[in-house]
N, C-alpha and C positions, 0 to 999 in steps of 0.2 A: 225181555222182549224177544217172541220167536225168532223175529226178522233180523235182528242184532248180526249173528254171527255170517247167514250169507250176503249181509250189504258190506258187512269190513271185508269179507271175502272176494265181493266182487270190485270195489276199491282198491282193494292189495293188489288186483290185476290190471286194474284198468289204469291207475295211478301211472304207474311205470309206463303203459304204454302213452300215454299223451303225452308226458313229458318226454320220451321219445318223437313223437311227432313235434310237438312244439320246440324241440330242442333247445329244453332246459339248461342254460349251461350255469354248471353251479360251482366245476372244480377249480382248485389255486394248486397250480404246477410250479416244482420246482427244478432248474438244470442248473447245471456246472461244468466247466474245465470241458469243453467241447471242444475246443483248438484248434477252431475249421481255418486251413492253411499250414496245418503241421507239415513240416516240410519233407517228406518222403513218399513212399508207393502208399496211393489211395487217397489222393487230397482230396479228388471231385468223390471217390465213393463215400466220404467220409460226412462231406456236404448236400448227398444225398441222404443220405442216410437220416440225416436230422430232418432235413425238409420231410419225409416219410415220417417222422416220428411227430412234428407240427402238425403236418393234416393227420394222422393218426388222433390226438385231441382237438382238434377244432372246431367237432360239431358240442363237448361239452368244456370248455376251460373259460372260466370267466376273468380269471387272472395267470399271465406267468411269469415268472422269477427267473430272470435271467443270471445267476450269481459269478458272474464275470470269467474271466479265460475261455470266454466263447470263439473270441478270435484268439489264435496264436500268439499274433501280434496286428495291432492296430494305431496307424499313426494318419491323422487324418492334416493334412495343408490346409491353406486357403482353402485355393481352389482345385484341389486332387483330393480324393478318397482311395484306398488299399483297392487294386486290382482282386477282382473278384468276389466270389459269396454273392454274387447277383442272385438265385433260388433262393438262399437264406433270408439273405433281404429284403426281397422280393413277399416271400410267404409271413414274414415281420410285419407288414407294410398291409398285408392282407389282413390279420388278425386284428392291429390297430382297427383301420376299417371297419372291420365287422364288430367295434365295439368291446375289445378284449383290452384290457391292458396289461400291457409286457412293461413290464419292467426289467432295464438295464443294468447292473452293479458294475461298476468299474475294478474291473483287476488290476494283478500286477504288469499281465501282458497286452492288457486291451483298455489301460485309462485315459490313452490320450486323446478321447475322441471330446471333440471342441466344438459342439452343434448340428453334425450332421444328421447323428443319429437319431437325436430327439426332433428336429426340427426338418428331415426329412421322411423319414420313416415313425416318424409319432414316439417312438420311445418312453420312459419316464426314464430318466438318465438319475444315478445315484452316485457320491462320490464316499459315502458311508455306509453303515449298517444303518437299520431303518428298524422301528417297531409298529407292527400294521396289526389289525383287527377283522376279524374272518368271522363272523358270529360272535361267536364268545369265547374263542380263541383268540389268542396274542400272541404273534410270531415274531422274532425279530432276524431277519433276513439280512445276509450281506456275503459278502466276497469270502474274509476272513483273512487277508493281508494285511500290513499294516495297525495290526490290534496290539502289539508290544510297543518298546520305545523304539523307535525311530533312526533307523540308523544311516550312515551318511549315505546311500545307495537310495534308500528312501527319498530323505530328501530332496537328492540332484534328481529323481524322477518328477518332484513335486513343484519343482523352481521354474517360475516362469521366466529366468533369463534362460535358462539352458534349455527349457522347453524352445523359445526363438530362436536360440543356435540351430538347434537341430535341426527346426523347419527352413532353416535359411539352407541346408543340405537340397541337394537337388534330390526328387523321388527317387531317380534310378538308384543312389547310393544311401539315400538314407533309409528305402525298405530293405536292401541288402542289410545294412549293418544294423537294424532291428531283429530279422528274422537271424540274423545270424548269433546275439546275443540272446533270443528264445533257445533257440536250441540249445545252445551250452549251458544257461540258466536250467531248461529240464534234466541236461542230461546231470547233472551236478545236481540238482534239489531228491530228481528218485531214485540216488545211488547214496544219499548221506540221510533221509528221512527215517527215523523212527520215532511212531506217534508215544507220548509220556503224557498220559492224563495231569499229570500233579505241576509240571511246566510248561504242556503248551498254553502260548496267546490265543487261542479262541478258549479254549476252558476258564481260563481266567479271567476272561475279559466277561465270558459269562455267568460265572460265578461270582462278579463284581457287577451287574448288572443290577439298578434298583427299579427298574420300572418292574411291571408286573410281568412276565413272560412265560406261553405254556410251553413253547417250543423256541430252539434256538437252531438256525438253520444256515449252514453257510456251506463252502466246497475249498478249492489252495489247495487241501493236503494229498487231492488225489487217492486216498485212503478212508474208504467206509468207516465213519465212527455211531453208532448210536449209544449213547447212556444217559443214566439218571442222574442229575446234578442233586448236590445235599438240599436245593430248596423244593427238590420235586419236577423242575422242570426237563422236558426233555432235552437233551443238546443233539443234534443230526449234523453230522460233516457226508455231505455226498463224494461218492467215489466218481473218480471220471465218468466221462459219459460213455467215449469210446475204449474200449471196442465191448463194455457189456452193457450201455443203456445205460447206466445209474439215474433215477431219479425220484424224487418223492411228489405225494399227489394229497392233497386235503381236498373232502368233501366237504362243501359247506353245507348243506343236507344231514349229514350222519356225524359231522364235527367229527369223521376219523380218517387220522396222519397214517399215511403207507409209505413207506420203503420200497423202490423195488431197482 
């Protein structure tokens, strides 16, 4: 057909551009280890920064991956929530809204949250790894704590009598003595970390993984991991977010996984 080649021609241009005007949102975003409230110089630029990086995707993200240690620390009362991250939360609250869903992964430092988040701010709150379907891709997404056996630290984080101690703590001291076991918790996990493919618990838990998985995707180690697992799949550990960005982006369009 003569016509053939400048009709796909004028297609290839005009395509992109509607779907820019329409703004097509097709991509699945994933964060980690954000640690908005680390406690030093640059809390608020730190919490800017993200909210910049949120409306940066907003005109195309159709889903995002919150993969937990977003907050520092996070201990939510009754009737009190953590001072501050009002922009954070604020621009959370915006994207629900506008139809996007965020999904939450509960961390090591940020699992005690008890309804706020989901039931104020829209959330999809997870308390585990998850396997979701993107096209025809299969991801299985989570925090990455918690995937060995269980140790007594675990636990008492997980016990809901000691979960009621601690809220019985009045706020002023009981975010003190949160924020104060994050910090010695990091300073002591990235001065003893070195990643071992053949022992760590996220490799093994996904290399014991029976459901079908094209990607396995998690954050914790603070440490860029990309490899190929013996069943073909890919395994992605995101590096912090701060201070070089870390995050990965699926098209659901072109079915291709980025690192950046």
């Amino acid at each position: 057909m003569p016509f053939t080649a400048p009709l796909l021609a004028f297609f290839a241009c005009v395509i992109p551009f509607l779907r820019n005007m329409l703004h097509v949102k097709n991509k699945h975003y994933f964060v980690a280890d954000v640690h908005l409230g680390l406690k030093g110089n640059g809390v608020l630029e730190r919490e800017r920064s993200f909210v910049d990086w949120l409306d940066s995707i907003s005109s195309n993200v159709a889903a995002l991956y919150l993969l937990g240690d977003i907050f520092d620390f996070w201990w939510e009362y009754k009737y009190v929530v953590p001072k501050g991250y009002v922009r954070v939360l604020g621009r959370l609250a915006q994207l629900v809204d506008d139809g996007v869903e965020v999904h939450f992964f509960k961390g090591n430092h940020d699992r005690w949250t008890f309804g706020y988040l989901a039931q104020e701010i829209g959330l999809v709150v997870h308390d585990a790894p998850v396997v979701v379907q993107v096209g025809e891709a299969h991801f299985c997404v989570g925090h990455g704590d918690g995937l060995g056996p269980h140790g007594v630290l675990e636990r008492m984080f997980a016990s809901r009598f000691l979960q009621r101690c601690f809220s019985a703590i009045h706020p002023r001291w009981g975010m003190s003595i949160g924020h104060g076991w994050s910090a010695r918790n990091r300073m002591k996990y990235e001065k003893s970390f070195i990643f071992h493919e053949e022992t760590n618990p996220i490799c093994n838990f996904a290399r014991k993984c029976k459901q079908p998985v094209d990607y396995f995707v998690f954050g914790h180690l603070h440490t860029p991991v990309d490899i190929e697992l013996p069943n073909k799949a890919r395994l992605v550990v995101l590096g912090e977010w701060a201070p070089d960005g870390h995050y990965a982006v699926f098209d659901g369009d072109t079915e291709q996984f980025e690192t950046i």
